[in-house]
NUMI-833944 format. One record per atom (N, C-alpha, C): residue number from 0; residue in three letters; chain; x, y, z. Coordinates in steps of 0.05 Angstrom, whole numbers. Atoms other than C-alpha are relative to their C-alpha. Layout:
% residues N
num, residu, chaine, u, v, w
NUM, ALA, A, X, Y, Z
...
% end
This chain:
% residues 108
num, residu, chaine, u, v, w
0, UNK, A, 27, 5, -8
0, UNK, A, 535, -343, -1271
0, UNK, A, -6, -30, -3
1, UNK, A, 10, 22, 2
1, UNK, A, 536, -412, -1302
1, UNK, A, 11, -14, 21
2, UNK, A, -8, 14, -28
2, UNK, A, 578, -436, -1239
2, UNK, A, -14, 9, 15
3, UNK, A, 27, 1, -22
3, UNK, A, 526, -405, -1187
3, UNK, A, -19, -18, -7
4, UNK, A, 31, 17, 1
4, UNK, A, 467, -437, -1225
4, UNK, A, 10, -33, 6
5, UNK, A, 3, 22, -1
5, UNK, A, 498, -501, -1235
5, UNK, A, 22, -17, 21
6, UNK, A, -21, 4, -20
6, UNK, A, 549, -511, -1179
6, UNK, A, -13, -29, 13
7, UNK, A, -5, 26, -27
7, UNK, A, 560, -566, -1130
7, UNK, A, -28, -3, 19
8, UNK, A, 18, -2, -21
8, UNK, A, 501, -582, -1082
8, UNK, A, 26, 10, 28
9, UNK, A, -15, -18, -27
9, UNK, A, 522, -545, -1017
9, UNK, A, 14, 21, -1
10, UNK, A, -21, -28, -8
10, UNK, A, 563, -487, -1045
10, UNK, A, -23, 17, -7
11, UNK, A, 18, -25, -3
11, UNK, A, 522, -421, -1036
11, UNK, A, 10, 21, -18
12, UNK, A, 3, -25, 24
12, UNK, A, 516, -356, -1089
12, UNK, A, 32, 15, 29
13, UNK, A, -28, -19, -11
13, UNK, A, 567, -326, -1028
13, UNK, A, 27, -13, -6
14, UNK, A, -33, 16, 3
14, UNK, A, 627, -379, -1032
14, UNK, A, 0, 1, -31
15, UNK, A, -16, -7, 27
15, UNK, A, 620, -369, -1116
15, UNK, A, 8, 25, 2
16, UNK, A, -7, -29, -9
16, UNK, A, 624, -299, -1100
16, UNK, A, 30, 11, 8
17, UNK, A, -22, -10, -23
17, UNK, A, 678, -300, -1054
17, UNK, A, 24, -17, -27
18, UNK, A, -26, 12, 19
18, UNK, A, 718, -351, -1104
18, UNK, A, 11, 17, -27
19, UNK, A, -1, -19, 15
19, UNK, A, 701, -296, -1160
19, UNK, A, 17, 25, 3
20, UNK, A, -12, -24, -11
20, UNK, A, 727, -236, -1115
20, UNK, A, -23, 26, -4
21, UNK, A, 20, -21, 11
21, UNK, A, 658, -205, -1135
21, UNK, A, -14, 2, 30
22, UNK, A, 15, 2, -27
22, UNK, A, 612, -186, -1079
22, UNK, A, -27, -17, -12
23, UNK, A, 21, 21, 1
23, UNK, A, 551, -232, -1064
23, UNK, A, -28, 16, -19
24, UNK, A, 25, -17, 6
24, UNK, A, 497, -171, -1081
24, UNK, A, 1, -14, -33
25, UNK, A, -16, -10, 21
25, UNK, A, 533, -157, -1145
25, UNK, A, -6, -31, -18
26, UNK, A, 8, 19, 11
26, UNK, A, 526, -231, -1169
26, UNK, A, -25, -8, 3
27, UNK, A, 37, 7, -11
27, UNK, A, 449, -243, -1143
27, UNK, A, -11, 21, -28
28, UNK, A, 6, -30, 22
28, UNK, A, 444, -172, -1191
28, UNK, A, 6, -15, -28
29, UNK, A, -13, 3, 26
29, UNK, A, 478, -199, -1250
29, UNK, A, -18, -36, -7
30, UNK, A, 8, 25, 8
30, UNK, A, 438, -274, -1247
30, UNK, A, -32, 16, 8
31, UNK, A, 27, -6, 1
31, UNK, A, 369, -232, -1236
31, UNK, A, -1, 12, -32
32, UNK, A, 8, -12, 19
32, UNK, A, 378, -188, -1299
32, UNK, A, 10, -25, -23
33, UNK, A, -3, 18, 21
33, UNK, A, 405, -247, -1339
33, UNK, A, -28, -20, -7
34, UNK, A, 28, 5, 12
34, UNK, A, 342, -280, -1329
34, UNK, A, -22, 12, -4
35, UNK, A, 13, -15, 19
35, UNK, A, 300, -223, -1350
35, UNK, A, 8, 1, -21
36, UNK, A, 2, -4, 28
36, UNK, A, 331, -214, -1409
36, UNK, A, 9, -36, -12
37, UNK, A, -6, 21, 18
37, UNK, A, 334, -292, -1422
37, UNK, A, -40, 1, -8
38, UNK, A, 23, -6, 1
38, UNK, A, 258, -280, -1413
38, UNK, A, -17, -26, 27
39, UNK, A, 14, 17, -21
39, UNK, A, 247, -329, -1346
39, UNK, A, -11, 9, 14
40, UNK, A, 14, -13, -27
40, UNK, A, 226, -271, -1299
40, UNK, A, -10, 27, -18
41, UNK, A, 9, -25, 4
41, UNK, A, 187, -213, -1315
41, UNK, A, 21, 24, 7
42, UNK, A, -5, -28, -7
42, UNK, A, 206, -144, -1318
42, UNK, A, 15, 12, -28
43, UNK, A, -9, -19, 18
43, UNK, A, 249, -84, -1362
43, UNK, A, 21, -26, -17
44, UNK, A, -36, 11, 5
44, UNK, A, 305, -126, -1400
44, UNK, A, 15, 22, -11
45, UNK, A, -18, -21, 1
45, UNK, A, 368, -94, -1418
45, UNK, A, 1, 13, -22
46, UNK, A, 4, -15, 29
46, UNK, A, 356, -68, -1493
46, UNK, A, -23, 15, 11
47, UNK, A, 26, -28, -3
47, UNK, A, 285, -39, -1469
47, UNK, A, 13, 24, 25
48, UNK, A, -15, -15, -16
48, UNK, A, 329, -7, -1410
48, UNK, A, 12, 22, -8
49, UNK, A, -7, -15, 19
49, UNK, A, 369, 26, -1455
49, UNK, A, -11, 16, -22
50, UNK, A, 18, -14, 24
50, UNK, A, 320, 44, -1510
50, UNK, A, -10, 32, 24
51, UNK, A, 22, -21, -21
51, UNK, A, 275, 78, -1447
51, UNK, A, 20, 23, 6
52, UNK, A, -29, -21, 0
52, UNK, A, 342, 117, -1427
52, UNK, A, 12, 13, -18
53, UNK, A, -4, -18, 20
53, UNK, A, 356, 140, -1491
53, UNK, A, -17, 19, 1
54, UNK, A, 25, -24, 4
54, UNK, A, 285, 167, -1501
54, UNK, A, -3, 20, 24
55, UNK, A, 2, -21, -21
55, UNK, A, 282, 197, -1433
55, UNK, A, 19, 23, -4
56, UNK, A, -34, -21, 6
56, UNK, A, 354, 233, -1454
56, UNK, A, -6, 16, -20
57, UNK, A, 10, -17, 22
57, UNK, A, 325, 255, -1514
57, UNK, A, -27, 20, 7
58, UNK, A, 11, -22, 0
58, UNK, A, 265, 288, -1496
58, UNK, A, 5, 22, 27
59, UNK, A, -9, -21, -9
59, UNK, A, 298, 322, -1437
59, UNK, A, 25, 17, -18
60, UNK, A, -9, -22, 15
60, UNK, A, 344, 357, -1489
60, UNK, A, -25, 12, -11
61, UNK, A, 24, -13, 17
61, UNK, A, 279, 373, -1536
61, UNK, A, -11, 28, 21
62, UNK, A, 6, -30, -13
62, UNK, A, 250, 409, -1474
62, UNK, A, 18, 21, 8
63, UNK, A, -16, -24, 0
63, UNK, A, 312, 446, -1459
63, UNK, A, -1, 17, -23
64, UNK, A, 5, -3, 26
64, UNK, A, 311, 460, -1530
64, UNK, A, -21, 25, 5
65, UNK, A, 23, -14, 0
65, UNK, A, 237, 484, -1522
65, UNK, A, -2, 27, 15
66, UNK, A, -3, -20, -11
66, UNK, A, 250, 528, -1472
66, UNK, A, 31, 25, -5
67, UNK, A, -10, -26, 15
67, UNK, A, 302, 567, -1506
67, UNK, A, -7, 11, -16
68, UNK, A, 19, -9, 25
68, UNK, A, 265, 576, -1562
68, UNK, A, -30, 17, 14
69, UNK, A, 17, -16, -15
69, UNK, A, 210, 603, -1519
69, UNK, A, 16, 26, 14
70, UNK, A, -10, -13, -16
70, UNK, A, 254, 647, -1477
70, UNK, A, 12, 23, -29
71, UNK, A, -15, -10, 27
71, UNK, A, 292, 673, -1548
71, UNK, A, -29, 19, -12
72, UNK, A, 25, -14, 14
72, UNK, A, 218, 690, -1576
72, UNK, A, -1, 14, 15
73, UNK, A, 9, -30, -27
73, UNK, A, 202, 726, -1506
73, UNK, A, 19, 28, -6
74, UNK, A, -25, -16, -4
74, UNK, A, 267, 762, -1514
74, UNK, A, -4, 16, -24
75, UNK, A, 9, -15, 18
75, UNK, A, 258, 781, -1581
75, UNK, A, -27, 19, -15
76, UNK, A, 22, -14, 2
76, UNK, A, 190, 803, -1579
76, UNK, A, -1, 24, 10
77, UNK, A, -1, -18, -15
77, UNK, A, 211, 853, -1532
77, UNK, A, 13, 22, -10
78, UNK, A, -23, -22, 23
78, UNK, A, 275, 873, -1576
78, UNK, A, -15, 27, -19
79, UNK, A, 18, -4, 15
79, UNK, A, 224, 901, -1624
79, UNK, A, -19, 30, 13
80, UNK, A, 23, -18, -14
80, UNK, A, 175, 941, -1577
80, UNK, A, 20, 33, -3
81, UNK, A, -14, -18, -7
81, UNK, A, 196, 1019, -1569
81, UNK, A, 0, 7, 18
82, UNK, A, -11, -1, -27
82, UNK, A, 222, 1041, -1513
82, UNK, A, -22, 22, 12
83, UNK, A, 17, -8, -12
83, UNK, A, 171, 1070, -1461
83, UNK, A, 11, 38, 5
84, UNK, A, -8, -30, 4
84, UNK, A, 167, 1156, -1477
84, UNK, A, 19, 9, -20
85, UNK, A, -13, -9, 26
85, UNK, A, 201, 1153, -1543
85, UNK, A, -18, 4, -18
86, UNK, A, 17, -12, 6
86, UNK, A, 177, 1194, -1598
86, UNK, A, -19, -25, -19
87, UNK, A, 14, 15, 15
87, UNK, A, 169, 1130, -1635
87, UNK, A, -29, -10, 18
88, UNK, A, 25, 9, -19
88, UNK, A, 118, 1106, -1580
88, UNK, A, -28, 16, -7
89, UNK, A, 15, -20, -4
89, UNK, A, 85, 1173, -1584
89, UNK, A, -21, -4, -29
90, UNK, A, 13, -6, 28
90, UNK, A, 76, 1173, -1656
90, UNK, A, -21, -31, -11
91, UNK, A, 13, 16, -2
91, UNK, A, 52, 1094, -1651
91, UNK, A, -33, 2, 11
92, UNK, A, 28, 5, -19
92, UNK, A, -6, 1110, -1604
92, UNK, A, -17, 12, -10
93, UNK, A, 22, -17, 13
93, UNK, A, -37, 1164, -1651
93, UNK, A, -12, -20, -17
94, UNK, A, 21, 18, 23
94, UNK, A, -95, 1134, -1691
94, UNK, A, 16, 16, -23
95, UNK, A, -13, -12, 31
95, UNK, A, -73, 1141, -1774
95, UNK, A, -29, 11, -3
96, UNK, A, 28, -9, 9
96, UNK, A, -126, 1186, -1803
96, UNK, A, 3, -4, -26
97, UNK, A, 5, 7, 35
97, UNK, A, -143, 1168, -1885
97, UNK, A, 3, 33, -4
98, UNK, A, -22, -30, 23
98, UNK, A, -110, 1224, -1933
98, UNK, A, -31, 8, 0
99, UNK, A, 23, -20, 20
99, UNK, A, -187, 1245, -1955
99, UNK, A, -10, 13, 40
100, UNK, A, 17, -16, -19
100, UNK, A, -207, 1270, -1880
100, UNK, A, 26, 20, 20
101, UNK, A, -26, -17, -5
101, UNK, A, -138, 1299, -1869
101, UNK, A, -3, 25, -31
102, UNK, A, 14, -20, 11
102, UNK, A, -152, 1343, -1932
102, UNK, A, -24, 14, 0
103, UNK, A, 25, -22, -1
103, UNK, A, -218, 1361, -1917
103, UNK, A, 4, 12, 21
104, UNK, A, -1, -12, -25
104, UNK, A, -195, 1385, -1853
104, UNK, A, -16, -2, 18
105, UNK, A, 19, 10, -24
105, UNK, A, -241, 1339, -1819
105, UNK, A, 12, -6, 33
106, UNK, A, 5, 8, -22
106, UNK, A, -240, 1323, -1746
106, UNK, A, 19, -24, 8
107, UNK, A, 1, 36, -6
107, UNK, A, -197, 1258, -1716
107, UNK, A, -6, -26, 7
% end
């Protein structure tokens, strides 16, 4: 990059390029992000690039994460239930009556 910036009057970012074996883009790329992160042009530099890409990486695991743990609770909530016309069901759906109106032979 320090031969593009400070080259010869008359040679062009393509003839360092071409003397490099790099393509022209590819060096224009590599002398824009160098001066972002020297701090002459605005924009992301390459440590906040990276930071941002981590964090993005990380909270798309967390929500995968989240949603197994949601899906696991659904699942197990279900495990639990009794099965629809078992006697356990049957015997769930009766109201409990208190021992003193079950001996008096009260009413349910």
């Amino acid at each position: 990059m320090r031969v593009a910036r400070n080259g010869r009057l008359g040679v062009t970012i393509e003839q360092v390029a071409a003397d490099f074996g790099v393509h022209a883009m590819a060096l224009w790329e590599w002398m824009r992000r160098a001066d972002i992160d020297d701090g002459t042009k605005t924009g992301t530099n390459s440590q906040e690039s990276a930071e941002l890409r981590e964090a993005r990486r990380r909270i798309k695991l967390l929500e995968q994460e989240r949603e197994v743990l949601r899906r696991a609770a659904a699942y197990l909530s279900q495990a639990h239930l009794p099965r629809r016309g078992s006697p356990d069901r049957e015997r769930a759906g009766r109201r409990r009556v208190p021992v003193t109106c079950q001996a008096l032979n009260l009413a349910r």
